[in-house]
C-alpha positions, 0 to 999 in steps of 0.5 A: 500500500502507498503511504495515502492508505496508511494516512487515512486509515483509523480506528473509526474505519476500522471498526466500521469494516467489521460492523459491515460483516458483523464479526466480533471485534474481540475475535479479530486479528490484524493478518497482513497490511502490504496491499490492503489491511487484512483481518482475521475475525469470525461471525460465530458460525464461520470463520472469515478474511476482511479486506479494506482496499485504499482506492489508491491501490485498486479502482472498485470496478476491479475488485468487484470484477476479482470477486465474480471470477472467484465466485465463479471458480468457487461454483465450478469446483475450484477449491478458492475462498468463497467471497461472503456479501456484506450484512447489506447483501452487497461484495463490496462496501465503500467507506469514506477516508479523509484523502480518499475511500476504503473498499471492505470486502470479506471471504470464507477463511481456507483453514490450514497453513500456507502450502510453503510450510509443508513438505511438497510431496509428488501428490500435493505438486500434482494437485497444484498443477491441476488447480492452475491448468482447471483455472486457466481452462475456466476463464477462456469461458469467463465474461463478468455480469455483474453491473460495474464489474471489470477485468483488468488488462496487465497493460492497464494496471497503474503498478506495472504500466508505470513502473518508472514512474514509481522508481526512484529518480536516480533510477535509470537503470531499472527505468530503462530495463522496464522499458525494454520489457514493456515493449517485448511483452506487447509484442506477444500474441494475446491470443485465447490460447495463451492469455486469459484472466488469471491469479498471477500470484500463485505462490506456495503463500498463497496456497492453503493446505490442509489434510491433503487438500490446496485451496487458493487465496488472495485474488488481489493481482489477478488480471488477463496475463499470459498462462505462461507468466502465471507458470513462471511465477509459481517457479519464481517462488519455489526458491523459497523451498530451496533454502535448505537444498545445496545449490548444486541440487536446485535444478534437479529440485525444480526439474522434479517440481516441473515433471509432476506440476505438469502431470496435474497441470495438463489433466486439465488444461494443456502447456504449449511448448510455444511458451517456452522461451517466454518464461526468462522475460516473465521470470525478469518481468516479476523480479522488476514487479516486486522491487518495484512495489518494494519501492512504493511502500517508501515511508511505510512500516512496511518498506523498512521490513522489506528495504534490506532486500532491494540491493540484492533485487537490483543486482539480479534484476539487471545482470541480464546475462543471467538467468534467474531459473533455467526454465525454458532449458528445463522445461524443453527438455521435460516435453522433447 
């Protein structure tokens, strides 16, 4: 979040988002603030994730257009967070702030603990590709009805389409490197395909998992990407799982990741091996992202939590000799 929503944000409006869901303030947790206050509370009879949404963050048409596809994937059997309507019927309610508006939204909580904290056996990874290749099936049938809802182009979006502008002065380095990526990702085929309404963070964070079964969470990033581009993310964070794993061993690590991620994904959906070769420029393009948003929490609690890890971010992101994960190498020689 921009330092605007931190400003707005108070006890008053804090209070009023609960009453919108009518759960017990005594039962509720603060459970994140990087890009909306996110709490953890109940109703009495079930268990729910609140979500205030500075509009600095994100224009109401475009949550409202998130929540109908996870309604809509939730009713075709993908195992997502059911989104819960307000006590006045609605998906999204509007608090006024002093410089601009919050926007609560709230859904069922997945009960479990983030996918990252277990071990990722053949099945779990199996199932994980599964639930992406069902979700990139379902949304070349997706078309929003909900009167004011609507679905974001990656080109539309203020954080990625700005990106320089976010960026320090003095950056011109990573100013120039956005560049360069903007224009070899308009050049790409946006056919049905490869692009569709997708998560686009579909990290092992943002997987719950208990007794065996994933469910997905936080729908805050998705827009129409490339399939592809949300492949490449899942494999950009598996490097949280490789903390303990001797780098010589890393490759054989995503390598085995990708073989049974593929058995799950193409039961329900199919990759192209016109992809590969995009996966490098996907990969570079989410490491500009994240730094760059490292760079928009400046003056929040939040960018002193993160502010150590920009000079490593930076490095990598511009030696463009290297690549961050062999990906394309990898997966051509699974599917040759």
């Amino acid at each position: 979040m921009k330092k605007i929503a931190y400003d707005d944000w108070n006890d008053e409006i804090y209070k009023k988002s609960l009453t919108l869901f009518d759960v017990d303030l005594s039962k509720t947790k603060e459970h994140g603030a990087f890009e909306s206050f996110v709490f953890d509370s109940s109703n009495g009879s079930e268990n729910l994730i609140i979500k205030a949404t500075h509009n600095s963050s994100r224009k109401k048409e475009i949550l409202l257009g998130q929540i109908e596809w996870i309604d809509y994937l939730h009713k075709n059997g993908v195992p997502v967070t059911k989104p819960k309507k307000s006590v006045n019927g609605n998906f999204i309610e509007t608090i006024d702030a002093k410089e601009g508006e919050f926007y609560i939204t709230g859904h069922i909580k997945a009960e479990g603990k983030p996918l990252r904290d277990a071990a990722l056996t053949e099945s779990l990874t199996i199932q994980y590709g599964k639930i992406t290749g069902r979700m990139h099936t379902l949304t070349k049938s997706f078309e929003p009805k909900l009167p004011g809802s609507r679905l974001q182009h990656w080109h539309e979006d203020e954080q990625i389409t700005n990106l320089s502008a976010h960026l320090p002065d003095d950056e011109k380095e990573l100013k120039s490197l956005h560049s360069r990526i903007r224009e070899k990702l308009l050049k790409i085929d946006t056919n049905p395909r490869d692009y569709g309404f997708i998560h686009t963070d579909l990290h092992t964070g943002n997987l719950i998992y208990d007794n065996n079964k994933i469910a997905v969470i936080d729908f805050f990033d998705s827009m129409y990407y490339w399939f592809a581009y949300d492949i490449a993310v899942i494999f950009y964070y598996l490097r949280w799982l490789m903390k303990d794993i001797k780098e010589s061993d890393q490759r054989d690590f995503i390598k085995d990741f990708a073989v049974n991620f593929l058995k799950g994904y193409n039961s329900e959906s199919k990759f192209e091996s016109s992809w590969i070769g995009t996966f490098n420029l996907f990969l570079r393009t989410r490491d500009l992202e994240l730094l760059t948003v490292l760079f928009t929490q400046k003056g929040t609690k939040e960018y002193d939590k993160f502010k150590e890890w920009i000079p490593k971010f930076r490095e990598r992101v511009l030696n463009e000799d290297k690549e961050i994960i062999e990906l394309d190498e990898i997966f051509s020689e699974i599917i040759s």
